[in-house]
N, C-alpha and C positions, 0 to 999 in steps of 0.2 A: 152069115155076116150080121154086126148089130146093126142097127135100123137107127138113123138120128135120133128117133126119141128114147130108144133103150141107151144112147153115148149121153142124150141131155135127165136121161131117170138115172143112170149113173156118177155122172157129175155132181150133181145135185146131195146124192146120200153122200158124196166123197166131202164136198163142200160142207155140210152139214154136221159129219163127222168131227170135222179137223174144227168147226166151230166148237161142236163140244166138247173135243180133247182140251183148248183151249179154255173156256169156260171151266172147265175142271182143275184145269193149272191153276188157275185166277182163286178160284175161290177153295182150292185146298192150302195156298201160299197164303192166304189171309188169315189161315188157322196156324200156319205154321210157325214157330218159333227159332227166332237166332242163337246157333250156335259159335262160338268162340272158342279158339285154344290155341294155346302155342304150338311152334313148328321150331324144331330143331332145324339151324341155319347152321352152325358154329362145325367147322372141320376140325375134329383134336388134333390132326397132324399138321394143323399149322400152329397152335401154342406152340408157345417158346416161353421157355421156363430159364431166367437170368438168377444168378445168385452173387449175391455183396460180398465182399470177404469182410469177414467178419459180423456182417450184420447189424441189425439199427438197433439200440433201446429207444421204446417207444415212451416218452415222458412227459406228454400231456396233450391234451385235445379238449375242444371245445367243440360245441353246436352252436348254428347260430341260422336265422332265419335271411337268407336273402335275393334282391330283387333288383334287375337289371333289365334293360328290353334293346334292339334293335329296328332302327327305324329306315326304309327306304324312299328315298322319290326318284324322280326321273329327272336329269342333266339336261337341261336346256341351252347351256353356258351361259358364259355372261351377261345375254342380253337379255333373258326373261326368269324368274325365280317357279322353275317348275313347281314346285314343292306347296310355292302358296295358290300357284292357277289349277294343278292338277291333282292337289291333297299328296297327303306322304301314306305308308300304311306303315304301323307302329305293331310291334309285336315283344308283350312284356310275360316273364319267364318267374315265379317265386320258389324257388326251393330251400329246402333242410339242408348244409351243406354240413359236414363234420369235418374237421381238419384235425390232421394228426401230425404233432409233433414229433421229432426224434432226434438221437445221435448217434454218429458209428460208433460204433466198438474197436474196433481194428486199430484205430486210436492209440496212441498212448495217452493213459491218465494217471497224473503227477498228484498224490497227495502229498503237500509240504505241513510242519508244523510251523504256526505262528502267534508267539507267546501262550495262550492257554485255549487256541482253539488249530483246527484243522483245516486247511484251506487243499479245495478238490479242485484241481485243473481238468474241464473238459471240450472236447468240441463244441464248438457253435453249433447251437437248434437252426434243424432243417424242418422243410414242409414234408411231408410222405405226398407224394402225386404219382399218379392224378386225384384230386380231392374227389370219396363219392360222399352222394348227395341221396336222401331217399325222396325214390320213385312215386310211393305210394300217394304224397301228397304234392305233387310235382301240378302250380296251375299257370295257365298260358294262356291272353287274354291278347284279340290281336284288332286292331282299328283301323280303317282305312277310309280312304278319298273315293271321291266320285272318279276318277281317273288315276287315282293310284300305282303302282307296282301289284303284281297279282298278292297274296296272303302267303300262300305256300312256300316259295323262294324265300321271301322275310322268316320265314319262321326255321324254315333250316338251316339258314343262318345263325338263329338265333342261336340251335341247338348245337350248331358246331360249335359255339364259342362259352358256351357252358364251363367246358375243360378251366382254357387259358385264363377264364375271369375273374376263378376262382383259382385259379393258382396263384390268380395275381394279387385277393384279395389277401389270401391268407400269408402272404410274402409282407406284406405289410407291417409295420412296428408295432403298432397298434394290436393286432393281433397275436404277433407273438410276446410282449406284453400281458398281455393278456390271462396266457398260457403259463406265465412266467412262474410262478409260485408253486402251483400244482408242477411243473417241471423241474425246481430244487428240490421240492420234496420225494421225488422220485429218484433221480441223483442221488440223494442223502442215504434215501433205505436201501438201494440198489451198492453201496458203499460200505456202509454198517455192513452188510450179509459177506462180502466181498473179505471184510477185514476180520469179520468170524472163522471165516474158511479157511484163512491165512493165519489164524490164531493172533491176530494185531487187536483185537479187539479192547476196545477205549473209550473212555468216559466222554472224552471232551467234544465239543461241537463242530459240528463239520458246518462248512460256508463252502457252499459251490460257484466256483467262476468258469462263466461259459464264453467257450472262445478268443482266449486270450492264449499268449505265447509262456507258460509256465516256466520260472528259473531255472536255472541249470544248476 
């Protein structure tokens, strides 16, 4: 049988062990270095792969730098303004978005002649969506109150509405506008090749009108 002081001389080296297993964790984790890497998340057999009939000519896009945030507070209702007693937390988002223009194909496109130039009847310019944006320089900058809404919830918020903000921006007149020049000129060339193939090939100027109802 052990003898109490051979359970308390064992105890003791057990104790004394696990302090330096410990001890050695600690102070081999202080040398150690973090690693990082992607994990494949993505199932292939849930892609789903859609196709257009006909397909888009893509005929002009821009870059452009932009910045939006979402902000929360806490609803008090009408009788106290949380927001200014309990601070709001603000969380602001700047990316590179690229927007790309297009129009179907499928389409029919009406070239009429008119007096010594060529007028191209095509679909109305769409957005291509979801608009992407690059990642790499993607910053997100977030503020809060002493009694705020937590950071986190604000900010995946934020990120879900990336998509739509940007669809919404790029839907704007202004932007397609914008687009507008570089997008006749691609019409034009994409016409000329069209009317080589067809052996129609012609001197005279072509002028593209987008989205209107072409003569009969």
């Amino acid at each position: 049988m052990r003898t109490p002081s051979k359970i308390r001389t064992l105890s003791l080296l057990l104790a004394m062990l696990a302090v330096g297993v410990v001890v050695g964790l600690l102070a081999s984790r202080a040398s150690m270095k973090r690693h990082d890497e992607r994990t494949e998340v993505l199932d292939p057999a849930r892609i789903i792969l859609l196709r257009t009939p006909g397909g888009f000519l893509e005929v002009g896009s821009l870059e452009k730098v932009e910045e939006f945030g979402w902000r929360s507070s806490w609803d008090c209702g009408p009788l106290a303004d949380c927001g200014k007693l309990l601070g709001t937390t603000v969380s602001r988002i700047r990316v590179r978005a690229k927007y790309t223009y297009r129009i179907p194909l499928a389409n029919e496109w009406r070239l009429v002649r008119e007096g010594s130039r060529l007028r191209l009847h095509v679909p109305a310019v769409e957005l291509g969506r979801p608009v992407p944006f690059h990642t790499s320089d993607v910053e997100i900058a977030t503020t809060t109150g002493w009694l705020s809404p937590p950071s986190g919830p604000n900010r995946e918020l934020l990120l879900r509405n990336i998509g739509p903000e940007l669809a919404r921006r790029g839907g704007e007149p202004a932007y397609v506008r914008a687009q507008q020049p570089m997008a006749e000129k691609t019409v034009t060339e994409f016409a000329r090749k069209w009317m080589v193939e067809q052996g129609k090939e012609t001197d005279l100027p072509v002028q593209v009108t987008f989205g209107t109802t072409p003569p009969g």
